[in-house]
TIRO-2110 file (N, C-alpha, C; in Angstrom, 1 decimal):
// TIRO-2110
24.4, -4.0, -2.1, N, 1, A
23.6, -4.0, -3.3, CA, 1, A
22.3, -3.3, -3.0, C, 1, A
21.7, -2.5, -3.9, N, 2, A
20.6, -1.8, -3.6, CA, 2, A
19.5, -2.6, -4.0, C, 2, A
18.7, -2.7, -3.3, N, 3, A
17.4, -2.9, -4.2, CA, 3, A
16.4, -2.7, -5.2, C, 3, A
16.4, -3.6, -6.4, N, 4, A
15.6, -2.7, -7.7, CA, 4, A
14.1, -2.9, -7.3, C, 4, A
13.2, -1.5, -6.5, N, 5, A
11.8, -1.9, -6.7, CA, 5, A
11.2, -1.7, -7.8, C, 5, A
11.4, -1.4, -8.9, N, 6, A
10.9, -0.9, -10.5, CA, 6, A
10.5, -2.5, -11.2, C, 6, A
12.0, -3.8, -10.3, N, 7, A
11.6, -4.7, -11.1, CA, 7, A
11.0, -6.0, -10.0, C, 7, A
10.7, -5.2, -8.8, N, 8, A
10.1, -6.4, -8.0, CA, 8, A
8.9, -6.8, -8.4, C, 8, A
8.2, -8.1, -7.8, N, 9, A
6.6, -8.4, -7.9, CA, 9, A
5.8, -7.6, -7.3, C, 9, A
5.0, -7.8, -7.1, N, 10, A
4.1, -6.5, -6.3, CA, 10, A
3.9, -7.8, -5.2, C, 10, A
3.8, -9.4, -5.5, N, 11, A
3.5, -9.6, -3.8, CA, 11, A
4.2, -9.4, -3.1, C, 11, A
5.8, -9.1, -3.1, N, 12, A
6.6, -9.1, -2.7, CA, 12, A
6.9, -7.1, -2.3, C, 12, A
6.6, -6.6, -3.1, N, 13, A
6.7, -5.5, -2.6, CA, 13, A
5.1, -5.2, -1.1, C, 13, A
4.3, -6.0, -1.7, N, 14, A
3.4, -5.9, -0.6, CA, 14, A
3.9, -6.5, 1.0, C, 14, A
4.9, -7.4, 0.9, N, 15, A
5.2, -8.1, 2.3, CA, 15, A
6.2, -7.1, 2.4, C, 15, A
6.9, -6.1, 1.7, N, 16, A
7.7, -5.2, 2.2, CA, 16, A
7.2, -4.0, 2.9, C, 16, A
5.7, -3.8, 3.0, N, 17, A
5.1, -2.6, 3.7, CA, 17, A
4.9, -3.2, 4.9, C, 17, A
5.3, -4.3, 5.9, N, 18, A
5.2, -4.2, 6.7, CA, 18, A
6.9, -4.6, 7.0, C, 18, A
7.7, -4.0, 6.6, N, 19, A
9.4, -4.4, 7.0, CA, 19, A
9.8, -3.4, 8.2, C, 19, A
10.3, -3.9, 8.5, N, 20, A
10.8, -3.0, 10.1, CA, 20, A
11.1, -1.9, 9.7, C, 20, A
12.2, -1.3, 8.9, N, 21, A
13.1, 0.1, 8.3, CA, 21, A
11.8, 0.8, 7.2, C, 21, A
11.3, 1.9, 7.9, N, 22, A
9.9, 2.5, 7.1, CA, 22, A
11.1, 3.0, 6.2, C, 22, A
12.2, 2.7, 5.7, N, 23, A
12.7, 3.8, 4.5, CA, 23, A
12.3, 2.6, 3.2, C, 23, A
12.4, 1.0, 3.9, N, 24, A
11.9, 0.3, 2.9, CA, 24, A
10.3, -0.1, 2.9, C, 24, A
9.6, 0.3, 3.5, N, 25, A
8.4, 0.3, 3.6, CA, 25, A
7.7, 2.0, 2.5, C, 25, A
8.3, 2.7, 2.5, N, 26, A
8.0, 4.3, 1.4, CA, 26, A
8.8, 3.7, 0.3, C, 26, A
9.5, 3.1, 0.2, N, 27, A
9.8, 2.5, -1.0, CA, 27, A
8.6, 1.9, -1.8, C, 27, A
8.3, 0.6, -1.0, N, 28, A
7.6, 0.1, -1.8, CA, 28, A
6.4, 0.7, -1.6, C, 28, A
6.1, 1.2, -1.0, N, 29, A
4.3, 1.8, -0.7, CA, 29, A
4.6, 2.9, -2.2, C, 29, A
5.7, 3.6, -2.3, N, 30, A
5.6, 4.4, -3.8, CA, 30, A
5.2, 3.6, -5.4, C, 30, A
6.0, 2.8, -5.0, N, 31, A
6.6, 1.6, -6.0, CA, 31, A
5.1, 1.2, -6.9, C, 31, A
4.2, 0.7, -5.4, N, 32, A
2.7, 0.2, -5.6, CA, 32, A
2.1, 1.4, -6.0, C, 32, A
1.7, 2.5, -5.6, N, 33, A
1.5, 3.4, -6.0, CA, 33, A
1.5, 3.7, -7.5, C, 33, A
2.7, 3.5, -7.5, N, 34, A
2.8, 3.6, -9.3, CA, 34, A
2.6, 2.8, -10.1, C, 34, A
2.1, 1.5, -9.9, N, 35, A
1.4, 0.1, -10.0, CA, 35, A
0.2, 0.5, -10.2, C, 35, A
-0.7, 1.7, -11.4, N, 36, A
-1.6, 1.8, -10.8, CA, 36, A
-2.6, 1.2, -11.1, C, 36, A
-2.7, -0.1, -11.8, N, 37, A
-3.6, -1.5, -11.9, CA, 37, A
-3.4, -1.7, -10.8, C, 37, A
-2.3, -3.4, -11.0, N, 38, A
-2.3, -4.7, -10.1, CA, 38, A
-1.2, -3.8, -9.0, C, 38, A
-1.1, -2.9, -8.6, N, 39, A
-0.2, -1.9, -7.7, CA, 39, A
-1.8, -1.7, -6.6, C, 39, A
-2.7, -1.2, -7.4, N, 40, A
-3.7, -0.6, -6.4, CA, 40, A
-4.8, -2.0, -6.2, C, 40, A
-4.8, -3.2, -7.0, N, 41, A
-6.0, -4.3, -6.6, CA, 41, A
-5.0, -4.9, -5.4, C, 41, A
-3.3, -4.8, -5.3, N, 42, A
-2.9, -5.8, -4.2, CA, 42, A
-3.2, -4.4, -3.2, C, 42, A
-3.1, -3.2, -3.3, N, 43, A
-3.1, -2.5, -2.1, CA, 43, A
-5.0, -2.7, -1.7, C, 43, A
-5.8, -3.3, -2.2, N, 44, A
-7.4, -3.0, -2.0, CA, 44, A
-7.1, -4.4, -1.2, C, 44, A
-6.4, -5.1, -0.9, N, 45, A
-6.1, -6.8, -0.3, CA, 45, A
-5.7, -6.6, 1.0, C, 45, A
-4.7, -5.4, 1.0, N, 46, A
-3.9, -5.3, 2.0, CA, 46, A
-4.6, -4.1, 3.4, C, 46, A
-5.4, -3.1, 3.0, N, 47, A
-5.7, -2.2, 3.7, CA, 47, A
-7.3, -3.4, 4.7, C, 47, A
-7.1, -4.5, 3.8, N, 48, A
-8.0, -5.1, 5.0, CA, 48, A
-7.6, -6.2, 5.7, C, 48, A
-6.0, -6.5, 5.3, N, 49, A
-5.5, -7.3, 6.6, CA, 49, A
-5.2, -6.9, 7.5, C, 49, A
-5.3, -7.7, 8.6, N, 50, A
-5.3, -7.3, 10.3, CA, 50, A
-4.0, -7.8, 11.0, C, 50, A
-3.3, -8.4, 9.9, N, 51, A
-1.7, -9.0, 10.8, CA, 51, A
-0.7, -7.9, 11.1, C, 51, A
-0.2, -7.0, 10.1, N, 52, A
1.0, -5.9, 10.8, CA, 52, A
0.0, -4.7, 10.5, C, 52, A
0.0, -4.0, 11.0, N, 53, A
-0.8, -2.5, 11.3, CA, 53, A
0.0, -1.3, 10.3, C, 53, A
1.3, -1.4, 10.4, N, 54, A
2.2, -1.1, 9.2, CA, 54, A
2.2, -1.2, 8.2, C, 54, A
1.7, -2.3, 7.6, N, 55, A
1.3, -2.5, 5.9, CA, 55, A
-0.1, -2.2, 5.5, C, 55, A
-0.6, -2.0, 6.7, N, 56, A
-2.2, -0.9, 5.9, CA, 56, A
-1.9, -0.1, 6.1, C, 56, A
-1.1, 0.9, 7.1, N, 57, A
-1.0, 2.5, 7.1, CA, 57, A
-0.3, 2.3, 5.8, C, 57, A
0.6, 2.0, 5.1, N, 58, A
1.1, 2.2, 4.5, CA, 58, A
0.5, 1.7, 2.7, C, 58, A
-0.8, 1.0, 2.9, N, 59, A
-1.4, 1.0, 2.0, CA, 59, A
-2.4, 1.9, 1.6, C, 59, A
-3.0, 2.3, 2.9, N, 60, A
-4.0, 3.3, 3.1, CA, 60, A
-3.7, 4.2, 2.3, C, 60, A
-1.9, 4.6, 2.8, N, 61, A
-1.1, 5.9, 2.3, CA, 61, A
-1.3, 5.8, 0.5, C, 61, A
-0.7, 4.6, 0.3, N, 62, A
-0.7, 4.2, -1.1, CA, 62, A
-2.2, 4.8, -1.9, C, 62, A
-2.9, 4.1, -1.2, N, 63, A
-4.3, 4.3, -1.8, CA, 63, A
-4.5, 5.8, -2.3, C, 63, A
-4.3, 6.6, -0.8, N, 64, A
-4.3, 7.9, -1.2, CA, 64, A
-4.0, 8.8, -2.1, C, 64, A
-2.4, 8.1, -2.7, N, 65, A
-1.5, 8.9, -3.8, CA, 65, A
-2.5, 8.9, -4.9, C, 65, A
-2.7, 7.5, -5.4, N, 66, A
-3.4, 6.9, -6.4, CA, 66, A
-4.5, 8.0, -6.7, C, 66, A
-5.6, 7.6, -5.2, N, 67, A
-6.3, 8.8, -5.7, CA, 67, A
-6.4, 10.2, -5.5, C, 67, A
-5.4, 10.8, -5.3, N, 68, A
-5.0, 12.3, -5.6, CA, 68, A
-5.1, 12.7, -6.9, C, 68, A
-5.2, 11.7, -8.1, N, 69, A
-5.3, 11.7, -9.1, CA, 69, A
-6.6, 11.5, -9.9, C, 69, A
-7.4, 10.5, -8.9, N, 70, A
-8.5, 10.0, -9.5, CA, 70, A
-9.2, 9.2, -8.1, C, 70, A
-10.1, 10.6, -8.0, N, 71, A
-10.6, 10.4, -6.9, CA, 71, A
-11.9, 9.5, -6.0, C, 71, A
-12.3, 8.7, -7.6, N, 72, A
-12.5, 7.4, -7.3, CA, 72, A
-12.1, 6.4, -6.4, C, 72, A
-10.8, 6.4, -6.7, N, 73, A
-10.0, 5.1, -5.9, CA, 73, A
-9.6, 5.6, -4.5, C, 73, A
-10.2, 6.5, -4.1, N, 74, A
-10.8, 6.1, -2.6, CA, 74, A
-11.2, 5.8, -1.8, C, 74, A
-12.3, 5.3, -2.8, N, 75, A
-13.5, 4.1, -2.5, CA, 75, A
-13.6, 3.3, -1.8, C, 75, A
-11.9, 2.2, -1.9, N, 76, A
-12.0, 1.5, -0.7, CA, 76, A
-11.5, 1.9, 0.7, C, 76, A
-11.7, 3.1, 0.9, N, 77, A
-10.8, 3.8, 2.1, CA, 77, A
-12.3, 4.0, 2.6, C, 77, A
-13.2, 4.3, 2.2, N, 78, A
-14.6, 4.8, 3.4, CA, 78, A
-14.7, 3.4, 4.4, C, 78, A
-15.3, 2.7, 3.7, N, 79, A
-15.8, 1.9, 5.1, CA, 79, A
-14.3, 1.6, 6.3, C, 79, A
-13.0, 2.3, 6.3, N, 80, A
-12.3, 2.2, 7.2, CA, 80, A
-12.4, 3.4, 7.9, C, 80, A
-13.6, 4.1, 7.8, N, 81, A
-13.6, 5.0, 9.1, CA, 81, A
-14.2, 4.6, 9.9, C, 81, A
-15.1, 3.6, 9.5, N, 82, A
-15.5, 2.8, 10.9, CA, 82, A
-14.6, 1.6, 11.5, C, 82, A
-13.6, 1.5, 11.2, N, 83, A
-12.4, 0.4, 11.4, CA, 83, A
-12.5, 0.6, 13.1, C, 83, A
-12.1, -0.6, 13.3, N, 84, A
-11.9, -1.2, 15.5, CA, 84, A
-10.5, -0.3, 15.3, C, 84, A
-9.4, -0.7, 14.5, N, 85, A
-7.6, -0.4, 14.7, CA, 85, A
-8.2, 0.7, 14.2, C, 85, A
-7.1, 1.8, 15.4, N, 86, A
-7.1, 3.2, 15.8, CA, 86, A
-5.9, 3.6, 14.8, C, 86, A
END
């Protein structure tokens, strides 16, 4: 059975950006992405947890799409260029 991310929660798609298989990790990093409310306030939560390193790259990423569009919501991506995690 495939998984529906169109009708997952978003906290739930957020504990999926750090899942072992990155094909379900671009899943949901899209998914949020296109969440672009409560898609982009859980990705502004996530790019500053410190527990898997994988669900901020992949929020970061998220963030990015978002703002490709509106280049605002970048915003919370500056003060991670001074981030310790490389």
């Amino acid at each position: 059975m495939t998984h529906n991310y169109k009708e997952d929660d978003t906290d739930n798609l957020i504990k999926l950006l750090s899942y072992e298989d990155m094909r379900i990790r671009l899943k949901a990093q899209f998914e949020l992405a296109n969440r672009t409310f409560w898609g982009y306030r859980a990705l502004e939560k996530a790019i500053v947890e410190e527990e898997n390193q994988f669900a901020r790259i992949h929020a970061i990423w998220a963030i990015g799409q978002i703002a490709a569009n509106n280049p605002s919501k970048a915003d919370p991506l500056v003060p991670l260029l001074s981030d310790g995690d490389p």
